[in-house]
C-alpha positions in Angstrom: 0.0 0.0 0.0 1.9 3.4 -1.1 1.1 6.4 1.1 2.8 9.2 -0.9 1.2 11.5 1.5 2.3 10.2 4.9 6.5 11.4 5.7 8.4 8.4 6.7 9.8 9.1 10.3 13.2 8.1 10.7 14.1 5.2 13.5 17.2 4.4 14.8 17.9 1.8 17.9 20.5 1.0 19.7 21.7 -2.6 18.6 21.1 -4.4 22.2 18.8 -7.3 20.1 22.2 -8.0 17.7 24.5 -7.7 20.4 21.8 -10.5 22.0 22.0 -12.2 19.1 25.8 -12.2 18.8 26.6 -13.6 22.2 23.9 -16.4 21.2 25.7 -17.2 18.4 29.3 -17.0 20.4 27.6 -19.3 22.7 26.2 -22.1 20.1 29.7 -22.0 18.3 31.8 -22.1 22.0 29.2 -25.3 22.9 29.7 -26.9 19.0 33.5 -26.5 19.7 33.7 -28.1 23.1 31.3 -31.1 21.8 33.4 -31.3 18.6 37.1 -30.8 20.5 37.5 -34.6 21.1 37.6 -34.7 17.5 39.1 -32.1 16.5 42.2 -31.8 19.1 44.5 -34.5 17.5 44.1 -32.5 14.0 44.4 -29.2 16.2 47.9 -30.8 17.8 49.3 -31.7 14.6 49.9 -28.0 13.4 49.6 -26.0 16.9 51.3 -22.8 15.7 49.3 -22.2 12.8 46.2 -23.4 14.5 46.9 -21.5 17.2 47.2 -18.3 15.0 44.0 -18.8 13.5 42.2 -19.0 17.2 44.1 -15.6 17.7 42.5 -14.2 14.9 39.1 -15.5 15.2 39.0 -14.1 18.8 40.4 -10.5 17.8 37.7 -10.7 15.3 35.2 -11.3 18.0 36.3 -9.0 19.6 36.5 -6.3 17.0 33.7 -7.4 16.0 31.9 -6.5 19.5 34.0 -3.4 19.6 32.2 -2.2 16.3 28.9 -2.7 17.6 29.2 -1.1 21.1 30.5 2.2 19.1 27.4 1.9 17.5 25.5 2.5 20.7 26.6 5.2 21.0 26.4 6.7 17.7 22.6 5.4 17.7 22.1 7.3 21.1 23.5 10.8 19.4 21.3 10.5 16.4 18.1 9.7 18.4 19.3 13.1 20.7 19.8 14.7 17.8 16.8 13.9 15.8 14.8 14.3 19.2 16.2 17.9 19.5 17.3 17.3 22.9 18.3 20.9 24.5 21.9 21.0 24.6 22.5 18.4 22.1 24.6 20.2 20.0 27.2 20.7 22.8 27.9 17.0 23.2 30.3 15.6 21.5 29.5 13.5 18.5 30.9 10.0 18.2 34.1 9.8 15.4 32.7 7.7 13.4 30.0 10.3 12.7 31.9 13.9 13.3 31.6 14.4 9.8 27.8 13.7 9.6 27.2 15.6 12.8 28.7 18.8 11.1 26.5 18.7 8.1 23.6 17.4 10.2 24.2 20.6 12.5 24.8 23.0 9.5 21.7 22.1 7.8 19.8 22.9 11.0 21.2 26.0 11.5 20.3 26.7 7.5 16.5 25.2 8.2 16.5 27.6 11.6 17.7 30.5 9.2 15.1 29.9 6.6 12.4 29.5 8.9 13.3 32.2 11.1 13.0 34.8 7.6 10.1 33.9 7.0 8.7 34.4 10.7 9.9 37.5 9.8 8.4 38.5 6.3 4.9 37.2 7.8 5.7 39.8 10.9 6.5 42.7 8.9 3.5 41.9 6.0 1.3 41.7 9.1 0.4 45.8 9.9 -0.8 46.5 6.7 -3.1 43.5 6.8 -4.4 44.1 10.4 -5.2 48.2 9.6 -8.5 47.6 8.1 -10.0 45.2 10.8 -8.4 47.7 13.5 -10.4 50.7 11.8 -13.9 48.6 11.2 -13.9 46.9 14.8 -11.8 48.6 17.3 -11.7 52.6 16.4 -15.9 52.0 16.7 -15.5 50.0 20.0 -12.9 52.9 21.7 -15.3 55.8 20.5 -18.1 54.3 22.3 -16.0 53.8 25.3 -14.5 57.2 25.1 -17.2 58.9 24.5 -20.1 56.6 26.0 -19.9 58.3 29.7 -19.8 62.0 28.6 -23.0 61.1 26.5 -24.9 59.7 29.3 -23.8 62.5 31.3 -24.7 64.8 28.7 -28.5 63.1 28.9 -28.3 63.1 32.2 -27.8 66.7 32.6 -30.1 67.8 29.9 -33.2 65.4 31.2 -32.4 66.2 35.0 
């Protein structure tokens, strides 16, 4: 069903369901290694250097791996700030891996705060002229009657007493 009408709002999360879903998965492979290691230790013995050096680099890419994904934590949590317009958001810091985003994410917003900030203004200085008509038919009508309501009932007063 297309909705051309209807803006898409942009979501971001924080990735706590794939870091979940990672330590599952480290947890399946550490249990299918320890049932399989009975197996697989004579072949593992035969070469243990250069076994050994590709345990190394499957656990650095773990860990990199789960490095990557807690940087995106935080990322996620400036973009939701950001996009939230949090007060005092654009003082914070913004994670490396998006300091050039944040600067064009923060220029634009100045620009859109420019633009609509002109036209608050062109609709404040077009408003006089628009408001002198209903001032003169409703108000000037309203403040002669006031202004001069009480010396005409005075004026009655005087002449019928």
């Amino acid at each position: 069903m297309d909705q051309p009408d209807r803006e898409a709002e942009p979501q971001f999360s924080t990735p706590y369901r794939q870091i979940l879903l990672m330590l599952i998965v480290l947890a399946l492979t550490a249990a299918g290694a320890f049932l399989a290691l009975p197996r697989v230790l004579p072949v593992f013995e035969a070469n243990p250097w250069l076994n050994g050096f590709i345990f190394f680099v499957f656990v650095l890419g773990v860990i990199a791996t789960f490095w990557q994904v807690i940087q995106l934590i935080g990322s996620a949590r400036w973009i939701e700030g950001f996009a939230a317009q949090v007060p005092g958001h654009e003082l914070t810091q913004p994670p490396s891996l998006l300091a050039p985003l944040a600067t064009m994410l923060r220029t634009m917003a100045q620009e859109n705060r420019d633009m609509r900030m002109a036209d608050a203004e062109k609709k404040a200085a077009a408003l006089p002229p628009k408001l002198t008509v209903p001032m003169i038919v409703f108000f000037l009508p309203v403040l002669f009657i006031v202004i001069l309501g009480p010396a005409y009932i005075k004026v009655m007063a005087v002449r019928g007493g």
